[in-house]
N, C-alpha and C positions, 0 to 999 in steps of 0.2 A: 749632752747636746739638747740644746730646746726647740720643743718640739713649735711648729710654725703656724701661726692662725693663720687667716687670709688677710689680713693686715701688713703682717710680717713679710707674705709672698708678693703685697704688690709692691711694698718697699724694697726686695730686692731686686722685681720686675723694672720698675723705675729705676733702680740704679744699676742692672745687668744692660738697660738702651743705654743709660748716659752716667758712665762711670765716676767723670770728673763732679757730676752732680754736688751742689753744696747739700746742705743741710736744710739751708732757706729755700733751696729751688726744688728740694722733694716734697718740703711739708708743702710749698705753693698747688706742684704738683697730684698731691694725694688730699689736699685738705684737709690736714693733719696738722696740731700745732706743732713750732720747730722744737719743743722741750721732749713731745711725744717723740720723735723721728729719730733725736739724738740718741732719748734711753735706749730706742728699739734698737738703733742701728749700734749700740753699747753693750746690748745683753745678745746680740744677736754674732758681734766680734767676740766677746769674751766667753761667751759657750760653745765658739768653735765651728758657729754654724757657716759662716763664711771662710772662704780656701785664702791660704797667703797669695799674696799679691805675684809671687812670684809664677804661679800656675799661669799668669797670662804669656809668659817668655816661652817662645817658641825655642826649642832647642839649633832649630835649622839656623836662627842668627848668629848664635856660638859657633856654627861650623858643624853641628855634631849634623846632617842631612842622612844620616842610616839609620835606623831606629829597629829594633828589633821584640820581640818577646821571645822569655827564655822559660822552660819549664823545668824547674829544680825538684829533684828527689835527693829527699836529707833523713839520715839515721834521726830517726823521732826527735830522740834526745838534746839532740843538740840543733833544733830549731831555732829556739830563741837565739845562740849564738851564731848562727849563719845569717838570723836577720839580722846579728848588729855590725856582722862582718858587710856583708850587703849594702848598709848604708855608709859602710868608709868609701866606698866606692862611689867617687861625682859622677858616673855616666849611667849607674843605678838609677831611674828616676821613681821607680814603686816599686813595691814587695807587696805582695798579697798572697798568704795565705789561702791554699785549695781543699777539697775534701776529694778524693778519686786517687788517681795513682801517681800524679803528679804533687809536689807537698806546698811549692810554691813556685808562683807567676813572675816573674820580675821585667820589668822594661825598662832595656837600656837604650842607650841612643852611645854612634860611633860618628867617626870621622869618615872611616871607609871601613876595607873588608878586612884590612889587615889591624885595623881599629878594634875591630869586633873582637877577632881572634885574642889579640892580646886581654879583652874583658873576658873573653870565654876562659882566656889560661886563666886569668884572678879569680874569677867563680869558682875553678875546678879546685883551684887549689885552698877554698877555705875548707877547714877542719869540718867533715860531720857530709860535706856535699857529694851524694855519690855518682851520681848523673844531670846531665844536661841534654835540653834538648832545643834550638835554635829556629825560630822562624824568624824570616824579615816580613816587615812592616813594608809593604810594596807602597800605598796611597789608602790614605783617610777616606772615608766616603762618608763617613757624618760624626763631626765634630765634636769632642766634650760638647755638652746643653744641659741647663737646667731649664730654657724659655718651658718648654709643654709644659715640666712638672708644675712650674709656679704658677702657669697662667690654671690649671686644673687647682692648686691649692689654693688662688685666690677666687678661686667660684667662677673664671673665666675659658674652660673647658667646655665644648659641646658635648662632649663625648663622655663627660662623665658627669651627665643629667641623667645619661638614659639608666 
């Protein structure tokens, strides 16, 4: 992953306001020439530092409007196999790895309650998974963001002068 000067933060600040942004309308925008903006926004796709496009799909348009986190404890062992059993599952949307008594975080999204149930049976039932533990996701109260961070990596922070 490459790491991001404050060049690199206000070219994704500029294209986090206005997505459909050309390439001519960011370097207009930053003062940049458009060859500068292309490589960046090149080395900046192909190092991973930007998420697929598909992060912007809200699940609730699919139908899926339950959303849950589930906290998995898995025999050591067979981790890596629960996380790839994990991802055969569409309504899995992350897997994340814990340190504490829980072994991994997973967030799925349902149809409904009887939705859920049926992903809780397919979790239970991969090899190595020995508990589960279920909350729902009631209401977001602040949204995935990267605005703060980039506006602090591109030197446009107050708060992190002092």
């Amino acid at each position: 992953m490459p790491v991001l000067d404050a060049t690199d933060a206000r070219l994704l600040q500029a294209l986090a306001e206005d997505p459909r942004a050309t390439v001519m309308a960011l370097s207009q925008r930053l003062g940049l020439a458009r060859n500068t903006v292309q490589a960046r926004l090149a080395r900046l796709e192909s190092g991973g530092a930007l998420a697929p496009f598909d992060h912007r799909v809200r699940p609730e348009a699919l139908g899926y409007r339950l959303g849950a986190y589930m906290t998995v404890q898995v025999v050591q062992r067979s981790l890596a196999d629960v996380g790839e059993a994990l991802a055969d599952i569409p309504e899995v949307l992350e897997v994340t790895a814990l340190s504490g008594v829980a072994d991994l975080l997973v967030r799925v999204v349902a149809i409904d309650a009887d939705d859920l149930w049926r992903i809780t049976d397919r979790v239970l039932a991969i090899p190595g998974v020995q508990r589960t533990d279920t909350a729902l996701a009631l209401r977001r109260l602040v949204d995935h963001r990267m605005g703060p961070l980039l506006s602090r990596a591109a030197g446009q922070d107050p708060a992190a002068q002092d």
